[in-house]
C-alpha positions as CSV (number, residue, x, y, z in Angstrom):
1,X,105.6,118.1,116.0
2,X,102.0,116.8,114.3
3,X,101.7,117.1,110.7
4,X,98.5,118.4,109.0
5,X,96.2,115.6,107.1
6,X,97.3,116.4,104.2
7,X,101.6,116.1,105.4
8,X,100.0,112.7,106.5
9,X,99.0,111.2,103.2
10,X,101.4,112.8,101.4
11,X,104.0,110.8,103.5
12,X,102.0,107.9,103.1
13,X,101.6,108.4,99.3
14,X,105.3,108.7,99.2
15,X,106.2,105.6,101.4
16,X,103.6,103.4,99.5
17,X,105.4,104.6,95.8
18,X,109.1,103.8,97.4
19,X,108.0,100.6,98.3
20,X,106.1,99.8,94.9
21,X,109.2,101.2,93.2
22,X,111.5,98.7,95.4
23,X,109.3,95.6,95.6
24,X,107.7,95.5,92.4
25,X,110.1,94.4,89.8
26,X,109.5,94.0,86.5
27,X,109.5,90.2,86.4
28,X,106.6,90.5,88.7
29,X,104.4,93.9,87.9
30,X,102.4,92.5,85.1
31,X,100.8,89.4,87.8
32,X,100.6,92.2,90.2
33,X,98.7,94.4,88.4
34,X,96.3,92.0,87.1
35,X,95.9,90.6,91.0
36,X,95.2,95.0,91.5
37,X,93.0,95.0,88.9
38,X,91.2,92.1,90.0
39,X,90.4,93.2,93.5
40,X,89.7,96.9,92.4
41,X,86.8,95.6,90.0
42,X,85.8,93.5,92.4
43,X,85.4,96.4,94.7
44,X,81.9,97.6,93.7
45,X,81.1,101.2,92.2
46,X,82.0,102.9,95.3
47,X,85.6,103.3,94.1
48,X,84.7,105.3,91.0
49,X,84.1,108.2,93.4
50,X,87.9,108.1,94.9
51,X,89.7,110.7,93.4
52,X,92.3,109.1,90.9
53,X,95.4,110.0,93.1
54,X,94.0,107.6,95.6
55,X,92.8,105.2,93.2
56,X,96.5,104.8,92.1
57,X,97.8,104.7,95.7
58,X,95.6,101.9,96.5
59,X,96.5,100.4,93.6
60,X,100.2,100.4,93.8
61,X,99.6,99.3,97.8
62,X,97.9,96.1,96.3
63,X,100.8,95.9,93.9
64,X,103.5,95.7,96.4
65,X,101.7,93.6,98.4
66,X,101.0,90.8,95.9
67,X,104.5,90.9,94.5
68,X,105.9,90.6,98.2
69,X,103.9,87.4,98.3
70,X,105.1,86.1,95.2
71,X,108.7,86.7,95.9
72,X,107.8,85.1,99.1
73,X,106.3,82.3,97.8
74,X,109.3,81.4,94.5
75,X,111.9,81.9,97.8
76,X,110.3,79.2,99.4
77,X,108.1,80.6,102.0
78,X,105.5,78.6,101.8
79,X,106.9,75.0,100.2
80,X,105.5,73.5,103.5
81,X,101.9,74.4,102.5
82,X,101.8,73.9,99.0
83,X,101.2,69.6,99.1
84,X,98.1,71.1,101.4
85,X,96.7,73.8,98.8
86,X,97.5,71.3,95.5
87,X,97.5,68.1,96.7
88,X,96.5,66.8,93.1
89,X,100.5,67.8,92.4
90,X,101.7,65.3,95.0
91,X,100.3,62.1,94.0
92,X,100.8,59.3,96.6
């Protein structure tokens, strides 16, 4: 059974809100939306075209995104890296 275009985005609207809604807790919405907001200004005028259903689906798709990585990163995901990235805060 193939679903019309429009089934499509609606399904991938509604995915993209159930994960925003599961991964992007309060303690880290307010870094990930300034990380969305960020990246969407940095996007160039082409985005003030997109109608603003899509505008907030990308921007909630950022969103979950960024706050995966953080909840990645404070669980320890990447401890092994950090001395690499900031070496400054392991003085030898």
């Amino acid at each position: 059974m193939n679903s019309s275009p429009q089934e499509a985005i609606e399904n991938a609207a509604r995915a993209i809100w159930d994960m925003h809604v599961t991964n992007v807790p309060g303690e880290h919405a307010d870094a990930a939306q300034h990380a969305a907001a960020n990246l969407l200004s940095g996007a160039g005028h082409q985005l003030l075209y997109v109608p603003a259903d899509l505008q907030q689906l990308i921007t909630q798709a950022i969103e979950v995104g960024y706050a995966t990585a953080l909840h990645d990163f404070r669980d320890g995901g990447f401890d092994g890296e950090i001395p690499e990235w900031r070496p400054s805060l392991f003085p030898e």
